[in-house]
C-alpha positions in Angstrom: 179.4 106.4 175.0 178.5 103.5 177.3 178.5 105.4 180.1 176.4 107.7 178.9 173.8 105.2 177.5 173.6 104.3 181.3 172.3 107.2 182.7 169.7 107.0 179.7 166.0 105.9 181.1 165.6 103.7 178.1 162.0 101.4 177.8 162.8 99.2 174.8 158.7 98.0 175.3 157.7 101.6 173.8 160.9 102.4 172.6 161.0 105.6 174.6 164.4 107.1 176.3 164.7 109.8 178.5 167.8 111.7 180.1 167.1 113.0 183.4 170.4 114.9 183.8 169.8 116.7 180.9 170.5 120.7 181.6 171.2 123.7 179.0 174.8 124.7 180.1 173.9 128.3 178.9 170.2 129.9 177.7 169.8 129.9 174.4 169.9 133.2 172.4 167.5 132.5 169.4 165.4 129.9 168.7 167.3 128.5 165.8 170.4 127.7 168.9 167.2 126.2 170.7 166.4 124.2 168.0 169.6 123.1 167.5 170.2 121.6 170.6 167.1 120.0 171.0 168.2 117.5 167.4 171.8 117.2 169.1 170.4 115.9 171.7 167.1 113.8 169.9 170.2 112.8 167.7 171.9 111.0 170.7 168.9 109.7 172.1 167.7 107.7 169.3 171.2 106.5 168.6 171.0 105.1 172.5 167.8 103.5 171.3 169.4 101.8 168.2 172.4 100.4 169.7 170.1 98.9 172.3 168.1 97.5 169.8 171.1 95.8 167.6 171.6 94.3 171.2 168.6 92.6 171.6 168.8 88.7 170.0 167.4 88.3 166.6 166.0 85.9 164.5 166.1 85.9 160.9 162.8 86.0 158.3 161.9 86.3 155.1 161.4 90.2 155.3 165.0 90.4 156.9 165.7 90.6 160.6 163.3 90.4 163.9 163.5 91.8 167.1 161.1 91.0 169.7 160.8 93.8 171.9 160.7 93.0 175.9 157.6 93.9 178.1 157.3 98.0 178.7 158.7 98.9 182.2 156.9 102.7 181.8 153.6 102.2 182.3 151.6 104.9 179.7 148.0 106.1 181.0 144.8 104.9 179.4 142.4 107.0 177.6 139.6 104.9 178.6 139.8 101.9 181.1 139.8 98.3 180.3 136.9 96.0 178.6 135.2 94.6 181.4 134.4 90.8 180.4 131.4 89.9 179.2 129.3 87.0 180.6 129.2 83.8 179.7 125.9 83.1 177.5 123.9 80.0 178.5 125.2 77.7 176.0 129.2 78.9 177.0 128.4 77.9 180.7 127.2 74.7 179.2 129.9 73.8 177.3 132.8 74.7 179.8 130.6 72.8 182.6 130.8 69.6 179.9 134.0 70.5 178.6 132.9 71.1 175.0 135.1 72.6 172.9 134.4 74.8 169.7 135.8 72.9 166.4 136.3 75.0 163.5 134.6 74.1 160.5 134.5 75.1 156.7 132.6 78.0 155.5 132.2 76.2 152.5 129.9 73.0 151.9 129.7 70.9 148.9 125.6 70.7 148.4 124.7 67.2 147.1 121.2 68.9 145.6 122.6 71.3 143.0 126.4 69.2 142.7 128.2 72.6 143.9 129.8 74.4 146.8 127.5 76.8 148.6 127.8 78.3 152.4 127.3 76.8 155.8 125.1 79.3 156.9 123.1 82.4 155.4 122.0 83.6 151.9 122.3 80.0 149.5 123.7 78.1 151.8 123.7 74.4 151.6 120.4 72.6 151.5 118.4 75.5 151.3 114.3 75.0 151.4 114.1 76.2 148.0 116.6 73.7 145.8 115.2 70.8 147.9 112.3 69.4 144.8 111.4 66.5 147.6 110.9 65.5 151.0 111.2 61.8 151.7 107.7 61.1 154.3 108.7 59.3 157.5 106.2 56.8 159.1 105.8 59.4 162.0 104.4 62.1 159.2 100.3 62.9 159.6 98.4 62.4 156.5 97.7 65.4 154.3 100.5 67.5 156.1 102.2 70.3 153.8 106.6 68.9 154.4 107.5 72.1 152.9 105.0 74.3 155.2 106.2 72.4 158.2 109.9 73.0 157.7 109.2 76.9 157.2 107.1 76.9 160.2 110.6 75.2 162.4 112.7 77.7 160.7 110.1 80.4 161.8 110.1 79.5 165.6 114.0 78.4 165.7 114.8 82.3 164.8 112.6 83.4 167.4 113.8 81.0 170.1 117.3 82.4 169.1 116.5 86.0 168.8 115.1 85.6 172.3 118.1 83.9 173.5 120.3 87.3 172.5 117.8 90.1 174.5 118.6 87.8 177.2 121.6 87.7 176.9 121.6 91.2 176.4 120.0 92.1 179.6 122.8 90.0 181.5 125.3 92.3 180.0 123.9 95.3 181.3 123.7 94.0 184.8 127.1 93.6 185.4 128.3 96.9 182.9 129.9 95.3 180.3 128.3 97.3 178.0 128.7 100.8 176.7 126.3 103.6 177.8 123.5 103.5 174.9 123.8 100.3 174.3 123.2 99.6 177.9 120.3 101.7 178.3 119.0 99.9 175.0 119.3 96.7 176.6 117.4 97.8 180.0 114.2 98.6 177.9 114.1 95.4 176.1 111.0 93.6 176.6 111.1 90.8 179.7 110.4 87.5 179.1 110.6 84.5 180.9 109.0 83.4 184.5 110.8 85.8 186.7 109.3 89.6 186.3 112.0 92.1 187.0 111.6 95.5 186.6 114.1 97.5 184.1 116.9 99.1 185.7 116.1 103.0 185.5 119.1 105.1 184.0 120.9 107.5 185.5 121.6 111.2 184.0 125.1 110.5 182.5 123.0 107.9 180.7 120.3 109.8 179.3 122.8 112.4 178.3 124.6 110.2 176.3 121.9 109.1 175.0 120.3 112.0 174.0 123.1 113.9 172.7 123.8 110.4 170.3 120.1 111.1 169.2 120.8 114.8 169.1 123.6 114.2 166.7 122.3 111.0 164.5 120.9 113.6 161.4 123.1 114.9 158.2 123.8 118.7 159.6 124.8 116.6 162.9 122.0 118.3 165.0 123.2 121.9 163.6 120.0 122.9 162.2 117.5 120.4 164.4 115.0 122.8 166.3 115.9 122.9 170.2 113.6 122.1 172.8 113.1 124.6 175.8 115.8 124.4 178.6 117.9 121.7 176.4 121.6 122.0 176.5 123.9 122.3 173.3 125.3 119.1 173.0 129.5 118.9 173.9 131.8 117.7 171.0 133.9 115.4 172.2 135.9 114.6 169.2 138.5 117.2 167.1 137.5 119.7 164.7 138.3 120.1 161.3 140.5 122.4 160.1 140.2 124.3 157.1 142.1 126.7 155.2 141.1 130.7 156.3 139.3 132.8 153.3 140.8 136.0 153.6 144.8 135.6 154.2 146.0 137.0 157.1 149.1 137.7 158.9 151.5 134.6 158.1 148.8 133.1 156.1 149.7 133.7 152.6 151.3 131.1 151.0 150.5 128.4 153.3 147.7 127.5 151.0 150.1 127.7 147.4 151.9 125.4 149.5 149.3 122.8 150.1 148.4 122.9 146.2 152.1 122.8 145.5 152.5 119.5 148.2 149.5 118.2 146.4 150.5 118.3 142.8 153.8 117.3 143.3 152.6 114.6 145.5 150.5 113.3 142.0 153.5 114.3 139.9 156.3 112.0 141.8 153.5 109.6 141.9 153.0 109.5 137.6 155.9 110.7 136.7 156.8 107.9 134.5 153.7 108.7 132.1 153.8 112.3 132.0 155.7 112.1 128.5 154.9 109.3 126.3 158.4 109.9 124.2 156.8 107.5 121.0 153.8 109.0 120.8 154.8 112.8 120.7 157.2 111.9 118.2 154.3 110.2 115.8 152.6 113.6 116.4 155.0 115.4 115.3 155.5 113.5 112.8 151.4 114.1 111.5 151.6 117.4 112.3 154.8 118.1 109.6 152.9 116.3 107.1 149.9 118.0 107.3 151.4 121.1 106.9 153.5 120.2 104.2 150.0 119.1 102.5 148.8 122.6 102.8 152.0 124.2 101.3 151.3 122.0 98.0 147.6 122.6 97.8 148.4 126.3 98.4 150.9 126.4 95.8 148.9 124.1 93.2 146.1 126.8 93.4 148.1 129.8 93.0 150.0 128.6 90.0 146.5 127.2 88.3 146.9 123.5 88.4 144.0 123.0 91.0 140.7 125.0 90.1 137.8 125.2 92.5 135.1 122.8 91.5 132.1 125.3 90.8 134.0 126.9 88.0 135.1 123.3 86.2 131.4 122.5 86.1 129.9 125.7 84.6 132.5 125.2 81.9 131.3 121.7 81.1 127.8 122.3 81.3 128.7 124.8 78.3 130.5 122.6 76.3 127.6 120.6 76.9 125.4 122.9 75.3 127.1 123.8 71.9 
């Protein structure tokens, strides 16, 4: 067995294995013998990977042994290529250049106004403008000036200088392509500020078709009913389709959807099982149920034998009485 978990390709890093000098010795004759062979063999080949893996040093946890697995040696193909890094804003070049260094503080904030704990930042946070009753004036306050006015005005032009501050930002990303497609072409239309007048970078087609075909497809029938323009291309699905069931059953169709329902309710079944039956309260109906109709025997049997008479009859016989 050693020797051959030698000849075994095995890449503990994706816990893959592969057998190059794997051959049929003969063809196989049905597909069950195909079939057959191929779990022999997937049978040895994850065994290879588990004694190689009770090999590697472990440490013990809470949850029971852990392996860490080595670095990959296979290396896998990407579906897409790698993030490109984004640049530094103005304030991280800052702060590397100084060697400032982000401390992490509390989302929470005791608030000596209302005597509680409120957020940093955002909706009733901490010293908000509208629990603060009032300002304290400083000597360097102008006479007759509205505090309260004045500290909405700052707030005012501090969002702007920030909001600013992320377009350019923004428009740095898109030079260097750090962003996606739309987002980059988003970016490029922004409106310039600052000294220096650039003009926008123009897109090119892949661009606008991404663009367009997000656009295209932004709507609730996903563009399925939107009215075409003249010359416009359908737009390509890239994702998967959905697969759904066929209407009419075809050829080795039939019971694959009985199937489903059946996977389905026994999936809820396994799921619930324990309170399916509820053993105490079938037995109190039962229970009910035989003394109800036990009641009915007895009334039954108290009218036929003339111990019960209907009501109406009772009082026609006193209102006669009555009368003499």
């Amino acid at each position: 067995m050693a020797q051959e978990e030698n000849q075994y390709h095995i890449d503990m890093g994706n816990l893959m294995v592969f057998d190059p000098n794997y051959h049929f010795e003969s063809a196989p004759s049905s597909r069950e013998e195909l079939t057959q062979e191929c779990l022999n063999k997937g049978t040895e080949l994850v065994q290879a990977i588990a004694n190689e893996l009770f090999s590697l040093p472990s440490h013990e946890d809470r949850d029971g042994p852990l392996i860490k697995l080595p670095d990959p040696s296979t290396a896998l193909p990407r579906e897409k290529h790698f993030p490109r890094p984004k640049p530094l804003t103005k304030w991280e070049e800052f702060a590397k250049k100084k060697g400032i260094q982000n401390k992490k503080k509390d989302k929470r904030v005791f608030d000596e106004q209302t005597q509680n704990w409120k957020r940093r930042h955002g909706y009733d946070r901490v010293e908000d403008d509208n629990d603060i009753p009032i300002i304290e004036a400083k000597m360097t306050d102008e006479p007759g000036e509205d505090p309260f006015q004045k500290r909405k005005v700052e707030k005012k032009t501090r969002v702007e200088k920030q909001e600013k501050n992320r377009l350019h930002n923004l428009k740095n990303a898109s030079k260097v392509d750090a962003l996606p497609s739309h987002v980059q072409l988003a970016a490029t239309s922004l409106p310039i500020s600052g000294r220096q007048k650039v003009a926008p970078k123009k897109a090119n087609k892949h661009e606008l078709e991404s663009v367009a075909g997000l656009a295209a497809t932004a709507t609730a029938s996903i563009g399925k009913f939107d009215q075409k323009l003249p010359g416009e291309k359908p737009v390509k699905h890239h994702g998967k389709f959905r697969k759904f069931l066929p209407v009419v059953q075809g050829k080795g169709m039939v019971n694959e959807e009985r199937e489903q329902t059946d996977k389905i309710l026994n999936k809820f079944m396994s799921r619930g099982s324990d309170d399916i039956l509820d053993v105490n309260k079938a037995v109190s109906m039962f229970k009910v149920k035989g003394e109800n109709n036990r009641r009915k025997e007895r009334m039954t049997e108290s009218s036929k034998s003339g111990k019960l008479k209907p009501k109406g009859k009772s009082l026609k016989k006193s209102s006669k009485k009555s009368s003499h």
